[in-house]
Backbone as a ProteinNet text record, in pm:
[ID]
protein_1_A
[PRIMARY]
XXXXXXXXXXXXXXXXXXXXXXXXXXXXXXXXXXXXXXXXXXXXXXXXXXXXXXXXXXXXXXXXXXXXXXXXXXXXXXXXXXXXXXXXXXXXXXXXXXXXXXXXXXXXXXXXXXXXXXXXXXXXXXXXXXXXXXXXXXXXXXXXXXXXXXXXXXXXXXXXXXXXXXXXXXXXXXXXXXXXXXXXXXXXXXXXXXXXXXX
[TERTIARY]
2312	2331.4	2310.8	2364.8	2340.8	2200.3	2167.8	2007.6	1963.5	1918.5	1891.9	1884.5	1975.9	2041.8	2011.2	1993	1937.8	1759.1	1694.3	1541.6	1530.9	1597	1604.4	1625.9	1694.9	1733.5	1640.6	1582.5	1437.4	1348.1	1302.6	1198.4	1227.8	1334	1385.7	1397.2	1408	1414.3	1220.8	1147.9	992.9	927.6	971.5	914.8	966.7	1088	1163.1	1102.5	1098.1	997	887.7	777	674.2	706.6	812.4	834.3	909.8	951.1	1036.5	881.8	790.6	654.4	637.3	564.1	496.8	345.5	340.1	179.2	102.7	-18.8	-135.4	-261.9	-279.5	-351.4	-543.4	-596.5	-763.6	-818.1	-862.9	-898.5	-751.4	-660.6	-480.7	-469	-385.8	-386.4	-213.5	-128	-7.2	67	166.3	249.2	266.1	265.5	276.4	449.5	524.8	604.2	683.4	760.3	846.3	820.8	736.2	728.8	808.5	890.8	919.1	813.8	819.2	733.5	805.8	760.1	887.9	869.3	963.3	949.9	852.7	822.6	777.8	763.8	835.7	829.6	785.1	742.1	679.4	534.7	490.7	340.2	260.7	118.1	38.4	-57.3	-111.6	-265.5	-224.2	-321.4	-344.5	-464	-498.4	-614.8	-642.2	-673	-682.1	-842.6	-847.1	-977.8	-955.5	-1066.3	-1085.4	-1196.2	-1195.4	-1264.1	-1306.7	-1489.6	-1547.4	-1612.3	-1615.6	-1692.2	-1753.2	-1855.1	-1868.2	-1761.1	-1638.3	-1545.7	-1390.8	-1413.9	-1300.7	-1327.3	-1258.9	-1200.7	-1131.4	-1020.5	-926.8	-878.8	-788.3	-719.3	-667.5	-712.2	-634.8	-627.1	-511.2	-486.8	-485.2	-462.9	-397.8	-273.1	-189.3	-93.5	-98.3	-48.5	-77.5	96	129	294.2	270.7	345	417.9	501.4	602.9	697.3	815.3	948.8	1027.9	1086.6	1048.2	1086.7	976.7	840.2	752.3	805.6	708.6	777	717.6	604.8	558.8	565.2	582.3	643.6	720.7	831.6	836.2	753.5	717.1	592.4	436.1	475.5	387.5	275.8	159	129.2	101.5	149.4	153.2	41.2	3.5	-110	-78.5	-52.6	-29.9	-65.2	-183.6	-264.6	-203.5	-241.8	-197.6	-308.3	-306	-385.1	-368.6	-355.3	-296.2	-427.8	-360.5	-426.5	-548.9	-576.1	-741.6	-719.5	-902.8	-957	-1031.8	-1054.9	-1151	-1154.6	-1121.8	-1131.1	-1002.1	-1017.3	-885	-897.3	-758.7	-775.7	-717.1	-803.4	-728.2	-740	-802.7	-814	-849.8	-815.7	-811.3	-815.9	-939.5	-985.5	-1001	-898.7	-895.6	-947.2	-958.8	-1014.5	-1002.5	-1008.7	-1067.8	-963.9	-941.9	-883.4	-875.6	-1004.1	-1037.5	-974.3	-907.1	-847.2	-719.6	-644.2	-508.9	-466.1	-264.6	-180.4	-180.5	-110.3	-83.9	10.6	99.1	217.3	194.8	220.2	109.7	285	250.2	345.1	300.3	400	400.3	510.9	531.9	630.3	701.3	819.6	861.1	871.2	986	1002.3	962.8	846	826.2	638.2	576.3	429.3	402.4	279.4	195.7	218.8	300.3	279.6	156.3	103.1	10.1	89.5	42.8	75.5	45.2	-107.7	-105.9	-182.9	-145.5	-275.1	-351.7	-462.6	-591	-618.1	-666.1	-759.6	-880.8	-1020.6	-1132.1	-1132.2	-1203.2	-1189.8	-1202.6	-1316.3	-1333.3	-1213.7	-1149.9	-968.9	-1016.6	-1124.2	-1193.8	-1079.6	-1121.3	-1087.2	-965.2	-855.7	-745.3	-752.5	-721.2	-722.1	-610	-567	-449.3	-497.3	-457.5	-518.4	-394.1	-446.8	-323.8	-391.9	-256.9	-206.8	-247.6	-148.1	-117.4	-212.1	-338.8	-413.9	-345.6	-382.7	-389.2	-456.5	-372.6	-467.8	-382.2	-457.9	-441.9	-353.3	-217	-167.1	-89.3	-43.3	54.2	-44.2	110.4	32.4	84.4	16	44.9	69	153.3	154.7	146.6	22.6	-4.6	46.4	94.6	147.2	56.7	43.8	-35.9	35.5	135.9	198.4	100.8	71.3	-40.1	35.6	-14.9	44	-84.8	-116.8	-173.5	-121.4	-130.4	-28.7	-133.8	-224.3	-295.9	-403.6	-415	-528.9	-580.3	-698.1	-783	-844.4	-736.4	-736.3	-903.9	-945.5	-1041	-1174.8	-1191.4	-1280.3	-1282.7	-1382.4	-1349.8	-1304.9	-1214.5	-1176.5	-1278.3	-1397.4	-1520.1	-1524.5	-1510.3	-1544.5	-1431.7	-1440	-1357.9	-1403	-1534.3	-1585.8	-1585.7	-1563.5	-1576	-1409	-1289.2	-1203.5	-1128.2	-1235.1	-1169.3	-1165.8	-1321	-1383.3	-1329.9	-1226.2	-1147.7	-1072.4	-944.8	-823.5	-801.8	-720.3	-670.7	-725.5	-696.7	-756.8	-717.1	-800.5	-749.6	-650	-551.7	-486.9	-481.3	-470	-456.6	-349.5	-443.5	-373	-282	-358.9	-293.5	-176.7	-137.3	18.9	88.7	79.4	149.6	153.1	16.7	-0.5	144.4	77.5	113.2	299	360.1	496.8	542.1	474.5	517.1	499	422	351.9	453.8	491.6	585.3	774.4	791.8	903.9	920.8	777.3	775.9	772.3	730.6	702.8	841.2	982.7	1109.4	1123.6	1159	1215.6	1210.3	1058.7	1003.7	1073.2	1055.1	1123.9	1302.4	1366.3	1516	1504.6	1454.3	1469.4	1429.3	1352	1297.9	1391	1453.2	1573.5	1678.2	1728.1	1846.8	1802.1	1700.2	1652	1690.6	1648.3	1654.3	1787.4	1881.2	1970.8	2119.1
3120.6	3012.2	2876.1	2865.6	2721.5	2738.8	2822	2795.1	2758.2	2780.8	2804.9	2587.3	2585.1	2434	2393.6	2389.8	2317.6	2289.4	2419.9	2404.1	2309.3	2307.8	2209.3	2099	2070	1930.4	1852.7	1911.3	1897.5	1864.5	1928.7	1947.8	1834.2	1784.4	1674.6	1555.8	1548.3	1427.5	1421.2	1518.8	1480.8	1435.1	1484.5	1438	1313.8	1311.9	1164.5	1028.9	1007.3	868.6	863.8	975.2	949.4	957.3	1015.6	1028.9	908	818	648.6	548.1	601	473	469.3	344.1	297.5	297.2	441.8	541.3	468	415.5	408	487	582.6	646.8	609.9	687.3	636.6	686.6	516.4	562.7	499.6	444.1	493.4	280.3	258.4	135.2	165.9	53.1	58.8	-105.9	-121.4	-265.2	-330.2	-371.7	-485.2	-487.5	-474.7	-510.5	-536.3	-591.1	-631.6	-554.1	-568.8	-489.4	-581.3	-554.9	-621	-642.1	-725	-671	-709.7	-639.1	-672.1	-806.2	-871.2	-997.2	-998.5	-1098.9	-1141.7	-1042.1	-1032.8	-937.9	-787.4	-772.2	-678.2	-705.6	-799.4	-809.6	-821	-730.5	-702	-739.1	-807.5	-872.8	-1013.7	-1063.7	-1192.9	-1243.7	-1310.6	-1360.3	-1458.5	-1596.8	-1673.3	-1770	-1809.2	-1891.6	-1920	-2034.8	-2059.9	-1953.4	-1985.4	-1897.6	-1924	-1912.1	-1981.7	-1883	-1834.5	-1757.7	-1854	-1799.2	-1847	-1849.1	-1871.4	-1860.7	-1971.3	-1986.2	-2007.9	-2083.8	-2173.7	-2186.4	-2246.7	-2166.7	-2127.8	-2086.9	-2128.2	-2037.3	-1910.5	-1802.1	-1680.6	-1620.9	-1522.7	-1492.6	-1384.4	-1260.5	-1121.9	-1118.8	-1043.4	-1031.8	-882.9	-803.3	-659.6	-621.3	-533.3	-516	-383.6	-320.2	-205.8	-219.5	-127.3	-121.8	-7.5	-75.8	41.6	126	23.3	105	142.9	159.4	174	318.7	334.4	434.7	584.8	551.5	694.6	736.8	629.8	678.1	514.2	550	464.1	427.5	257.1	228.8	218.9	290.4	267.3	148.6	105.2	9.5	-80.5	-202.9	-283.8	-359.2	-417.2	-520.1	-631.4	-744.4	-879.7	-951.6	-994.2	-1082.4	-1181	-1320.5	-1437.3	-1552.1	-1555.5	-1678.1	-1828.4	-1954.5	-2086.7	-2154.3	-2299.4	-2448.2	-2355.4	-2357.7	-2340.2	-2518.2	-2537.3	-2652.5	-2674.2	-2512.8	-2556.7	-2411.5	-2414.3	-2265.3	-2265.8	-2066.9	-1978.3	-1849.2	-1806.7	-1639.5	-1559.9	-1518.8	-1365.3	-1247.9	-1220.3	-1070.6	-1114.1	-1053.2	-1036.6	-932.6	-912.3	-734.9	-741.4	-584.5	-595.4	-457.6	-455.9	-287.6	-298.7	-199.8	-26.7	30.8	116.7	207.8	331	379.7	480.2	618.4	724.5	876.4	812.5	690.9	665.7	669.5	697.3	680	498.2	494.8	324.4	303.6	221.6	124.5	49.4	-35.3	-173.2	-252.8	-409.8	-458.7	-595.5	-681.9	-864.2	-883	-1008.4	-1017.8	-1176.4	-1222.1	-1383.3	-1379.7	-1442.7	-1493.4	-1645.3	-1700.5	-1857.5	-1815.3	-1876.8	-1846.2	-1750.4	-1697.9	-1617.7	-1476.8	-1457	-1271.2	-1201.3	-1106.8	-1027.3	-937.5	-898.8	-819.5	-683.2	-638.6	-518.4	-504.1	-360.2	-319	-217.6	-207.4	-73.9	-66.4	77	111.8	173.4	182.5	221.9	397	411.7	571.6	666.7	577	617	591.3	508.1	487.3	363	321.6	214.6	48.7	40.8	-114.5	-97.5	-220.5	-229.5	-356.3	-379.2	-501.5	-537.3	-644.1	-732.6	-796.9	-796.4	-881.3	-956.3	-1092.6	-1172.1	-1219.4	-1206	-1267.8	-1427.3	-1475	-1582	-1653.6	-1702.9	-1698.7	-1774.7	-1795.2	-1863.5	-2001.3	-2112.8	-2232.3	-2354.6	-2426.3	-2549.2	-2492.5	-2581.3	-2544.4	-2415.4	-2357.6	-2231.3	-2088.2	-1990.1	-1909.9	-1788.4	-1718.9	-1556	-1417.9	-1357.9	-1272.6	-1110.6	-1078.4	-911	-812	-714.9	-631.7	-481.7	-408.4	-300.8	-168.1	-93.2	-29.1	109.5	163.3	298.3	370	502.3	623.1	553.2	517.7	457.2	384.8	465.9	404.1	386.1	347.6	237	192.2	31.1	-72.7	-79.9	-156	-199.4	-325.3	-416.4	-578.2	-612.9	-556.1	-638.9	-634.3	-575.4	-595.1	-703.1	-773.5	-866.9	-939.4	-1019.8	-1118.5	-1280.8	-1226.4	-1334.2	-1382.1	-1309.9	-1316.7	-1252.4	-1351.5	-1245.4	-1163.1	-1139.8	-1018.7	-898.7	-937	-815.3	-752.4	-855.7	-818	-769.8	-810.6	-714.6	-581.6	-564.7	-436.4	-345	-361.5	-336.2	-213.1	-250.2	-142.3	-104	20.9	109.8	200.9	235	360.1	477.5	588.7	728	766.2	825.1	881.5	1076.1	1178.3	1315.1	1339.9	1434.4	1468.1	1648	1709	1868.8	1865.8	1777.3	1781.2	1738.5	1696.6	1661.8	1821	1843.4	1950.3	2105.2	2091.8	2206.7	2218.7	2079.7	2047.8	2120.4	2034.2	2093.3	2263	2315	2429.5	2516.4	2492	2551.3	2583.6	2425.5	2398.8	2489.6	2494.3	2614.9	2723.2	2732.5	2892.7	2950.3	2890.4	2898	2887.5	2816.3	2834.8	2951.6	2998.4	3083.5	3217.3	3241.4	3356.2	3345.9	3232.4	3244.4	3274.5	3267.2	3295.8	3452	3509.7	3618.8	3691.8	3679.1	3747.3	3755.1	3626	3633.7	3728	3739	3848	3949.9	3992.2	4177.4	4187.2	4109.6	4156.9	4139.8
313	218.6	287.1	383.8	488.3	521	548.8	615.7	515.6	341.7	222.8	192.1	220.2	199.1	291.8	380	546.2	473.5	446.5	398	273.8	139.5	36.8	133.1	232.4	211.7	283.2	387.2	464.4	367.2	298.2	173.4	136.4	14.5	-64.1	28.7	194.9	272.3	284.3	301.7	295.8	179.3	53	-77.1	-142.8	-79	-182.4	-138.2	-27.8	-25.8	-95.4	-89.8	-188.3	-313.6	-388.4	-525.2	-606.7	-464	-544.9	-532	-465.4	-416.6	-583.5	-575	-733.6	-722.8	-707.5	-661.9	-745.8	-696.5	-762.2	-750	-772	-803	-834	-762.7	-809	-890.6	-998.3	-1128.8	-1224.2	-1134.9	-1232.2	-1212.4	-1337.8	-1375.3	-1347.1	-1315.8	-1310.4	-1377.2	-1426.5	-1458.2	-1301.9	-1283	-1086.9	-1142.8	-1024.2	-1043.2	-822.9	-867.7	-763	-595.3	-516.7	-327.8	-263.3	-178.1	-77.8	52.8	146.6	267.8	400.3	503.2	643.3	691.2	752.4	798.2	994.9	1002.1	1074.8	1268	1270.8	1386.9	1410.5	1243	1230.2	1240.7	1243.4	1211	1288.9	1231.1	1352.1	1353.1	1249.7	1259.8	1127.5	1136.6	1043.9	1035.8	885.4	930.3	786.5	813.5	695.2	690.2	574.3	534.6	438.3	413.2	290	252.6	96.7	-15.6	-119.1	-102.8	-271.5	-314.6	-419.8	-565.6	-621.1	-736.4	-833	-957.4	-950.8	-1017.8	-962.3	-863	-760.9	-611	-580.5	-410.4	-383	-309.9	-265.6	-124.9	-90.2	51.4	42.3	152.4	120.5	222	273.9	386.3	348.4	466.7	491.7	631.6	547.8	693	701.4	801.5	786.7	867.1	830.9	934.9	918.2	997.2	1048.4	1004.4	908.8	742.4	752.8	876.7	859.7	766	624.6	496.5	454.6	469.2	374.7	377.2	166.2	107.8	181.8	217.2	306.6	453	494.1	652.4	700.2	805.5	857.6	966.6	975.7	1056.4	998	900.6	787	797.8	733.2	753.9	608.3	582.6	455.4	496.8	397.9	343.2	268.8	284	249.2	250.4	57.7	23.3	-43.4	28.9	-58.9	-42.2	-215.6	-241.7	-300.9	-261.8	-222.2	-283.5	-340	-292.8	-356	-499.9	-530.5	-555.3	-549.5	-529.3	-653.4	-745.9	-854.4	-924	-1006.4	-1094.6	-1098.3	-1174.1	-1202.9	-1140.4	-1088	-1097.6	-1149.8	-1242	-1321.6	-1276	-1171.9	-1126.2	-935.6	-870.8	-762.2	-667.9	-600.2	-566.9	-445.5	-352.6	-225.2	-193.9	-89.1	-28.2	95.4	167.6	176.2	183.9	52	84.6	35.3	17.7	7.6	109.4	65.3	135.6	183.5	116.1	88.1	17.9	44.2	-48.1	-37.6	-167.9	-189.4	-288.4	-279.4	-312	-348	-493.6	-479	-571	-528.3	-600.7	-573.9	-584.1	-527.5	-512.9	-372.8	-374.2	-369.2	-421.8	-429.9	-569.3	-614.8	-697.4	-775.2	-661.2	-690.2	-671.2	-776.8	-781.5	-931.2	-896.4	-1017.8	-987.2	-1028.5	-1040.1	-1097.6	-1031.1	-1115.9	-1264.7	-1360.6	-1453.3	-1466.2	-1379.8	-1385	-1251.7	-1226.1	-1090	-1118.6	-1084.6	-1107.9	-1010.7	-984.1	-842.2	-860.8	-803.6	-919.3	-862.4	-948.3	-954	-800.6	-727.2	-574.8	-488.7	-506.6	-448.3	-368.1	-345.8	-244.8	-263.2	-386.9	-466.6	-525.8	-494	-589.6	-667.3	-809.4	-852.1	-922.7	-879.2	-918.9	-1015.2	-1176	-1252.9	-1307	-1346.2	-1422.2	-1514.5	-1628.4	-1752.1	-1732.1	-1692.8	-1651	-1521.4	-1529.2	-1438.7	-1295.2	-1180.4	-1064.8	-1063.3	-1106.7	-1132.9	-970.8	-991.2	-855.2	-755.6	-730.4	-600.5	-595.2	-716.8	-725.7	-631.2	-594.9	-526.9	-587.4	-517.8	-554.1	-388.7	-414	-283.6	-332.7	-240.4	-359.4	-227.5	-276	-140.5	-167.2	-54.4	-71	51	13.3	123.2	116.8	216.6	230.1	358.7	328.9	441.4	583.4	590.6	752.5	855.9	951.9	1098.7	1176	1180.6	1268.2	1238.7	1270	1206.9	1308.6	1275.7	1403.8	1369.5	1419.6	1434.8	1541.3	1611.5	1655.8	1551.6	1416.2	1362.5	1255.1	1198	1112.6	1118.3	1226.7	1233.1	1215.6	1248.5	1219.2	1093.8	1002.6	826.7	757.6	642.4	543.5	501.1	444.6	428.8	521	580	748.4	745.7	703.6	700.6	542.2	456.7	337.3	359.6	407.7	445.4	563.2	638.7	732.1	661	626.1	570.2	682.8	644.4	733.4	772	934.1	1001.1	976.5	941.3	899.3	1030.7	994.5	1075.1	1033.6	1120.8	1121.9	1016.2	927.2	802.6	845	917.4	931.5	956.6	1056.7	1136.9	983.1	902.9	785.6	697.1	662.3	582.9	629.8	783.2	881.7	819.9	868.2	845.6	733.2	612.8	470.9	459.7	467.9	460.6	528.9	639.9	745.5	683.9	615.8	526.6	414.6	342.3	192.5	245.4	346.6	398.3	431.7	494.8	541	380.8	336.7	150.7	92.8	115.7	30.2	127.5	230.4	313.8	256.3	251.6	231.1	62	13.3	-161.9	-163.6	-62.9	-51.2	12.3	56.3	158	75.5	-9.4	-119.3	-221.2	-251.2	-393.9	-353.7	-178.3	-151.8	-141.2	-79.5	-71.7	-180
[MASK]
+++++++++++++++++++++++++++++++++++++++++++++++++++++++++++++++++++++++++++++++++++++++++++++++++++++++++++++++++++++++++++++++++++++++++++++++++++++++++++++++++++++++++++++++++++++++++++++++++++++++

């Protein structure tokens, strides 16, 4: 019976972080609502510019941290887009990437600025888009958060361009040692439910 309860609680400590994340899914539209992100001593890369479209220009940064709460691992790695001080236009939609063969968390965070209203990710999982209601006009800002199962970036690319660093994301990290874990966990479950039946 203890061993039985030792395996549930293993199981339920591996699945419950991913089952509170506010999964976005590729292809999957979600309401934006409230991310926190870690403060300052967590952070491992940065990188700011200005920014013109044919629509917009603007200042916009990325911060990137290592996330002792993120919802899929601790150490995790977050993504933190903020856009400032437009000079001319609006923004209603706002599109970041790569993150394609990730999990992702998406939210904003601060109570002072433009919240997004909804988030989409396109069907390839590549692109996430923050769109607003309420557009992004002159000095007001906005902070978009992006938490993903990836534990390591690689800050020396892109730092030249923003384009170089949209195109960045996160580095794949080894998926088996995860699979192996779980697999290993159901396999002990499935033996103790099998043992309680025979006997």
């Amino acid at each position: 019976m203890r061993k039985s309860l030792l395996v549930l609680g293993i199981i339920f400590l591996v699945v419950l972080p991913v089952a509170n994340a506010t999964s976005l899914l590729p292809g999957s539209s979600v309401p934006a609502s409230s991310l926190a992100y870690p403060g300052p001593a967590d952070q491992i890369g940065f990188y700011d510019s200005p920014i013109t479209t044919s629509t917009f220009s603007a200042h916009y940064a990325i911060q990137v941290f290592t996330d002792p709460s993120n919802v899929y691992c601790a150490g995790c790695l977050d993504f933190v887009y903020s856009v400032a001080s437009l000079t001319s236009g609006q923004i209603s939609d706002f599109v970041v990437g790569n993150y394609g063969g990730y999990h992702t968390s998406v939210g904003y965070s601060g109570s002072v600025g433009v919240n997004p209203t909804s988030v989409s990710r396109s069907a390839d999982g590549q692109l996430i888009d923050f769109a607003f209601a309420n557009p992004i006009t002159g000095g007001r800002t906005s902070f978009m958060v992006v938490q993903t199962d990836a534990a390591n970036f690689e800050s020396s690319n892109g730092y030249g361009s923003l384009t170089g660093y949209l195109q960045l994301g996160p580095v794949p990290t080894p998926e088996p040692g995860t699979l192996m874990l779980f697999g290993t966990g159901l396999a002990g479950f499935v033996g103790v439910l099998k043992r309680k039946l025979v006997s």
